[in-house]
GUFI-954877 format. One record per atom (N, C-alpha, C): residue number from 1; residue in one letter; x, y, z; atom name. Coordinates in pm, whole numbers, plus 50000, padded with zeros to 5 digits. Layout:
N
<NUM; A; <X; Y; Z>; CA>
...
REM end
This chain:
106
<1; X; <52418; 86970; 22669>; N>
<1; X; <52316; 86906; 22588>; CA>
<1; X; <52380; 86797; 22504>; C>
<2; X; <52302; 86688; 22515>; N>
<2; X; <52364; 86563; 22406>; CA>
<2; X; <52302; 86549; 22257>; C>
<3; X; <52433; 86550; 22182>; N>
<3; X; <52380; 86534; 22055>; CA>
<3; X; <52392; 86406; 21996>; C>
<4; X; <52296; 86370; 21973>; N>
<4; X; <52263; 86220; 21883>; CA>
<4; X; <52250; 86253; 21732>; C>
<5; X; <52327; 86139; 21636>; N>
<5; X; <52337; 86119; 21507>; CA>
<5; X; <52296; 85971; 21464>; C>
<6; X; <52181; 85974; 21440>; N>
<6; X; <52120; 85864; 21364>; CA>
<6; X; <52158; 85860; 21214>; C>
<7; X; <52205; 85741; 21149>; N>
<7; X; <52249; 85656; 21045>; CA>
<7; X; <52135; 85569; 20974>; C>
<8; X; <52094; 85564; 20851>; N>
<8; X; <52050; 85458; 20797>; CA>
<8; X; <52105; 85429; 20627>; C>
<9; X; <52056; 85370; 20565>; N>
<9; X; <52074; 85421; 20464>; CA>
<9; X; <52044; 85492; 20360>; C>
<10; X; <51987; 85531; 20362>; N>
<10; X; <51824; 85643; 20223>; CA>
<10; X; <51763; 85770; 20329>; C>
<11; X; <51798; 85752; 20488>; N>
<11; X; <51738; 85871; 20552>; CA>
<11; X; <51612; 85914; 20533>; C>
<12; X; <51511; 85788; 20516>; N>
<12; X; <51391; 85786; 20474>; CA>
<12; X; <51260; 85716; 20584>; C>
<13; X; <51313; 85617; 20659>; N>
<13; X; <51255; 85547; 20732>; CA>
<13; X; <51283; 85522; 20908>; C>
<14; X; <51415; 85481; 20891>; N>
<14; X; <51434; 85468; 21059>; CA>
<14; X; <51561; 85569; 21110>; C>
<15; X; <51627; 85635; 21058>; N>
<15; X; <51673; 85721; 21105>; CA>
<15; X; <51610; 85821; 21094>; C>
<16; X; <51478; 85870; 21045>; N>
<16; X; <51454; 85994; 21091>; CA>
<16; X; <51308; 85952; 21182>; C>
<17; X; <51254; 85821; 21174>; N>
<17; X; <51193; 85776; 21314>; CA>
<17; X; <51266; 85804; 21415>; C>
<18; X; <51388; 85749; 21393>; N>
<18; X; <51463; 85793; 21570>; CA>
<18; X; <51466; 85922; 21591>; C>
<19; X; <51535; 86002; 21474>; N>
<19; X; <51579; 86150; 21532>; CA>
<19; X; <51411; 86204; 21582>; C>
<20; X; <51321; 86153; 21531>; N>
<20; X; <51191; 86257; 21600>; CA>
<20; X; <51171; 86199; 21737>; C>
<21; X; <51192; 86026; 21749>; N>
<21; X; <51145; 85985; 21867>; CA>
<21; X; <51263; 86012; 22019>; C>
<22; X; <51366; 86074; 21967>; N>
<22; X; <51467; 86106; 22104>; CA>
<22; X; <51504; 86231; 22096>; C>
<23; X; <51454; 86358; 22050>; N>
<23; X; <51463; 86461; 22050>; CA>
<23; X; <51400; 86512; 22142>; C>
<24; X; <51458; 86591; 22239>; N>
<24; X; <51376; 86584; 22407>; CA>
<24; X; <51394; 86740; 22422>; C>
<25; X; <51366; 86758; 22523>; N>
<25; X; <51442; 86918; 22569>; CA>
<25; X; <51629; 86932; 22630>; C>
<26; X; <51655; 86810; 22664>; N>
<26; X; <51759; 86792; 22664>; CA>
<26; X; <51886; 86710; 22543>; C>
<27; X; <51804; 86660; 22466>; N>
<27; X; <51881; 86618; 22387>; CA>
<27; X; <51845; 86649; 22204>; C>
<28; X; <51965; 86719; 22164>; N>
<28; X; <51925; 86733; 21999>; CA>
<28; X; <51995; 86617; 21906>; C>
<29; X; <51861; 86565; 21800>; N>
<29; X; <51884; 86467; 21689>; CA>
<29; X; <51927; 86553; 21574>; C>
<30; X; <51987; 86445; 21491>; N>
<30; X; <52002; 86441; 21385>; CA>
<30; X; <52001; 86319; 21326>; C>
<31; X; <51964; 86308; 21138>; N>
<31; X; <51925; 86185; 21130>; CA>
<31; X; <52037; 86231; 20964>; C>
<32; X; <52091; 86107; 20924>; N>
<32; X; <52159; 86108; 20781>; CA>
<32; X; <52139; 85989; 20696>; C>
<33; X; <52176; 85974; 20582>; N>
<33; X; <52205; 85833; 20535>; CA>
<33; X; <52293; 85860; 20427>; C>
<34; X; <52338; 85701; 20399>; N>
<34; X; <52477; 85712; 20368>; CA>
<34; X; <52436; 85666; 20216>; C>
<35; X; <52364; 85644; 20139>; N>
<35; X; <52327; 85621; 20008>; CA>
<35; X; <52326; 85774; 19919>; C>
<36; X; <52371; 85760; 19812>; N>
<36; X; <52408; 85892; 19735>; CA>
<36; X; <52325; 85965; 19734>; C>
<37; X; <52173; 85862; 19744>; N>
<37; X; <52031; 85913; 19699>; CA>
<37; X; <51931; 85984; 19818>; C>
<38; X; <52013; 85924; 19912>; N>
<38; X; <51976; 86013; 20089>; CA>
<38; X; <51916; 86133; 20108>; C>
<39; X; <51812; 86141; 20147>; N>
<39; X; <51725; 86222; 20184>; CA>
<39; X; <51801; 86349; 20202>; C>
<40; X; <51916; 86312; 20331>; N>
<40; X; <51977; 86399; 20406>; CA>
<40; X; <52109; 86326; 20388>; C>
<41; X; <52201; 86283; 20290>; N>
<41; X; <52352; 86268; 20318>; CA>
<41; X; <52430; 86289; 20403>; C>
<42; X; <52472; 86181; 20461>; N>
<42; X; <52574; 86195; 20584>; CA>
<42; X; <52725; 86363; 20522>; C>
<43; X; <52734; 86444; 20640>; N>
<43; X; <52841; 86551; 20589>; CA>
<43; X; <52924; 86499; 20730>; C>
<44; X; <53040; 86486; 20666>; N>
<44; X; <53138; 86507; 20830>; CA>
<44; X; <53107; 86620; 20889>; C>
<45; X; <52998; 86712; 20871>; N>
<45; X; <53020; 86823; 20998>; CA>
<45; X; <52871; 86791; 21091>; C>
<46; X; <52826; 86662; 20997>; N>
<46; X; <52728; 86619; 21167>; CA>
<46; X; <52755; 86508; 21215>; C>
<47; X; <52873; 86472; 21147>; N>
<47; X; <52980; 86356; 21215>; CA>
<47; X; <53057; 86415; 21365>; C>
<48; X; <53125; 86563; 21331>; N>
<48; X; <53179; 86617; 21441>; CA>
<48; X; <53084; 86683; 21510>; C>
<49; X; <53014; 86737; 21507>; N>
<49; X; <52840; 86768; 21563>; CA>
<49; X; <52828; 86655; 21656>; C>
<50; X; <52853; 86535; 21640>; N>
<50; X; <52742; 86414; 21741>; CA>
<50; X; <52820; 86436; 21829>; C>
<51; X; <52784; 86346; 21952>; N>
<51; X; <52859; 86291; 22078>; CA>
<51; X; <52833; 86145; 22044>; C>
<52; X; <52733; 86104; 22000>; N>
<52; X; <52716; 85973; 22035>; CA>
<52; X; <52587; 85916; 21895>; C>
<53; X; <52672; 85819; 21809>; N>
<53; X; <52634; 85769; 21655>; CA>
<53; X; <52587; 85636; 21675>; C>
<54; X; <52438; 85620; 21591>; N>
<54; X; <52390; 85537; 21591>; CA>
<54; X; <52395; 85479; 21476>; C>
<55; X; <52418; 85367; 21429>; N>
<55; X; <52402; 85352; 21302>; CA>
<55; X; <52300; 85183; 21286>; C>
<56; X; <52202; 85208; 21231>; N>
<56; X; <52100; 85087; 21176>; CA>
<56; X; <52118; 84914; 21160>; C>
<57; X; <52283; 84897; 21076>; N>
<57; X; <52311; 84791; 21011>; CA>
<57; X; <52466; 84767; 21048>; C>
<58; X; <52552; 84706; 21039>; N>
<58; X; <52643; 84627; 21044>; CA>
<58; X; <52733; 84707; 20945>; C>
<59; X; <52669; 84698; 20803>; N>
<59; X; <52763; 84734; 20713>; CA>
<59; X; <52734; 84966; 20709>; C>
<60; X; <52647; 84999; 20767>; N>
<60; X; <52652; 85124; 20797>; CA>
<60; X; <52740; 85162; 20867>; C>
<61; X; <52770; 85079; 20949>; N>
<61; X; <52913; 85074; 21047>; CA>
<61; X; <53061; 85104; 21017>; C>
<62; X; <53039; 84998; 20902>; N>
<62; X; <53141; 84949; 20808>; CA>
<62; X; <53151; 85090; 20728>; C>
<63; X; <53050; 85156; 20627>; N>
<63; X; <53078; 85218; 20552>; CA>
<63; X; <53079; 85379; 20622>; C>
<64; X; <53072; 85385; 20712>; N>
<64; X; <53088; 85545; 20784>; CA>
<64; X; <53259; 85545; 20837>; C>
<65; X; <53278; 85389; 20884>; N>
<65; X; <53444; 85424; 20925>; CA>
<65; X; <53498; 85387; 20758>; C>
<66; X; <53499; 85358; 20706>; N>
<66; X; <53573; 85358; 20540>; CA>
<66; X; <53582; 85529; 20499>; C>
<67; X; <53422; 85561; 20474>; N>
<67; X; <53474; 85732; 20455>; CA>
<67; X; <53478; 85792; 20577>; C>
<68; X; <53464; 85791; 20665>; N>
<68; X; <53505; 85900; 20794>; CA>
<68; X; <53591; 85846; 20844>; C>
<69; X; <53666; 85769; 20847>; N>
<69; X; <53795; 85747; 20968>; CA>
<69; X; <53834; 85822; 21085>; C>
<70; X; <53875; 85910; 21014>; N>
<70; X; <53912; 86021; 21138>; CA>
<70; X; <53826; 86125; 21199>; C>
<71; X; <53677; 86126; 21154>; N>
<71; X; <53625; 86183; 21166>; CA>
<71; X; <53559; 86114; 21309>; C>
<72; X; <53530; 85982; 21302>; N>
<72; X; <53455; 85871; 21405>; CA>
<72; X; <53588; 85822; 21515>; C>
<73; X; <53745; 85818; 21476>; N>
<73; X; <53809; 85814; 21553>; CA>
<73; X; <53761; 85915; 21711>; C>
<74; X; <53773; 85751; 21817>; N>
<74; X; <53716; 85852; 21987>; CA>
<74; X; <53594; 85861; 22012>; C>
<75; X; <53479; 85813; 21884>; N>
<75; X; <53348; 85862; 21918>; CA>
<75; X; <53295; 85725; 21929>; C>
<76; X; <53135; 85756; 22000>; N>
<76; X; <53069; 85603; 22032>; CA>
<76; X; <53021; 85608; 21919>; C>
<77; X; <53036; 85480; 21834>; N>
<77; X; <52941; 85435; 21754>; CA>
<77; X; <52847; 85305; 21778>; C>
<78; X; <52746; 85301; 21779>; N>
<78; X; <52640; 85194; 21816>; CA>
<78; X; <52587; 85121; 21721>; C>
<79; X; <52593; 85024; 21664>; N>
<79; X; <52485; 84921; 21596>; CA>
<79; X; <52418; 84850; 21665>; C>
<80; X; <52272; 84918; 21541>; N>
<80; X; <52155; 84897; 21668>; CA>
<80; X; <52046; 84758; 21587>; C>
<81; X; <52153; 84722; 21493>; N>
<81; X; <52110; 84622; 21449>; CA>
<81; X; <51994; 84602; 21385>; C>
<82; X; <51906; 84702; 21335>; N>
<82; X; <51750; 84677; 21320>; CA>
<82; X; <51762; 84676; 21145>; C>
<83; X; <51697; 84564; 21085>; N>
<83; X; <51672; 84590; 20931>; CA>
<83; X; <51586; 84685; 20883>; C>
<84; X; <51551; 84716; 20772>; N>
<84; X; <51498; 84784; 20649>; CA>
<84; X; <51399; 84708; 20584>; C>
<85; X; <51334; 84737; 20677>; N>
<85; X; <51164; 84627; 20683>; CA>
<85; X; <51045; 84715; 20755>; C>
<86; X; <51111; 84817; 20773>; N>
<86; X; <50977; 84900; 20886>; CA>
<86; X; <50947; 85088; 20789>; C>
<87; X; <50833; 85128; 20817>; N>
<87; X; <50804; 85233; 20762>; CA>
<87; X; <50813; 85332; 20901>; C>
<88; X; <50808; 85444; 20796>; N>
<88; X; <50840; 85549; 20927>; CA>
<88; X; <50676; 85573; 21022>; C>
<89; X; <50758; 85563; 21131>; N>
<89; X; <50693; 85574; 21264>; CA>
<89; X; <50588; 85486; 21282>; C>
<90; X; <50646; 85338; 21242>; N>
<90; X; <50557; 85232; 21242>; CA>
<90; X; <50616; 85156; 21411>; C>
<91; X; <50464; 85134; 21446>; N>
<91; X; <50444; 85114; 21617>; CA>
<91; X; <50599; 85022; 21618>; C>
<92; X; <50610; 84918; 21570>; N>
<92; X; <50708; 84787; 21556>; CA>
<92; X; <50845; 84874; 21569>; C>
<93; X; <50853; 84984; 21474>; N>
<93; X; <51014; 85048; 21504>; CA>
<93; X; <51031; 85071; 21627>; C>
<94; X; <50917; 85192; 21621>; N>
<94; X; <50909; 85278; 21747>; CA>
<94; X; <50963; 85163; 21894>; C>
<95; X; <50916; 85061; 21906>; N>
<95; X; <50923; 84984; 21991>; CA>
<95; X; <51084; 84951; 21991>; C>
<96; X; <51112; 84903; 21881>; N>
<96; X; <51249; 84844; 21890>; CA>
<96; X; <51386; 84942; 21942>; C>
<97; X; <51330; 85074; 21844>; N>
<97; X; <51451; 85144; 21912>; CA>
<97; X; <51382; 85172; 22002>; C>
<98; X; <51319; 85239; 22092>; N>
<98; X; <51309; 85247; 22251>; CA>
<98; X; <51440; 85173; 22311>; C>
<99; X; <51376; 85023; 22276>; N>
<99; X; <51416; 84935; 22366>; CA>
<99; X; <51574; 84955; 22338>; C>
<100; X; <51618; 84942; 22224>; N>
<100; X; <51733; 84922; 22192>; CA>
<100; X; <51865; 85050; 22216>; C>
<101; X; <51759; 85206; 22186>; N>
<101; X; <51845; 85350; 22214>; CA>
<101; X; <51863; 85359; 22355>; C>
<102; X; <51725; 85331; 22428>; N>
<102; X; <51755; 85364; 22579>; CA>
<102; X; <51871; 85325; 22635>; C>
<103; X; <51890; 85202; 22626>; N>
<103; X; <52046; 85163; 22732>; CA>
<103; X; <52143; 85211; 22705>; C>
<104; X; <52116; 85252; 22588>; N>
<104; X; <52270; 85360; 22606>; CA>
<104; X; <52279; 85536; 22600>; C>
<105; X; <52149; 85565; 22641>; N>
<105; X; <52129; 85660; 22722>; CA>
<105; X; <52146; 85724; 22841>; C>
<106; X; <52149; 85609; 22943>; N>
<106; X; <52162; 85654; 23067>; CA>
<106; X; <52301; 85720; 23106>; C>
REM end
């Protein structure tokens, strides 16, 4: 079974859009964010939990390898590039990550 770890920052809007929209029978989500104030705070033990990390922004990227280093050392991390402009499970996200999670699904 593949485990996916969605990234945003506040764990309020598009990472936990994703974790509901790719949670399948074959694959388990998880969703975090990396702001103090985070819904769900990123823990390194759903850092070592993932197979495969998505993260929202550029600098989410940035700030998961600053505190996890060794934790993300070997693992895929993905920027999926999408801003902090969309509400949760608004049609417009939903669309983008589709388009954007699928290809690196297969």
């Amino acid at each position: 079974m593949r485990r996916i770890l969605f990234i945003c920052s506040r764990n309020r809007l598009r990472s936990p859009t994703a974790e509901t929209l790719f949670a399948t029978h074959d694959t388990e989500t998880a969703s975090a964010g990396l702001a103090p104030d985070a819904d769900q705070v990123l823990s390194l033990d759903q850092i070592e939990w993932a197979d495969l990390i998505f993260v929202m922004e550029k600098q989410h990227k940035s700030k998961l390898n600053q505190r996890f280093a060794a934790a993300v050392k070997g693992k895929k991390v993905v920027c999926l590039d999408i801003p902090d402009r969309f509400q949760y499970m608004q049609p417009e996200l939903v669309d983008v990550l589709k388009q954007k999670v699928a290809r690196h699904l297969r």
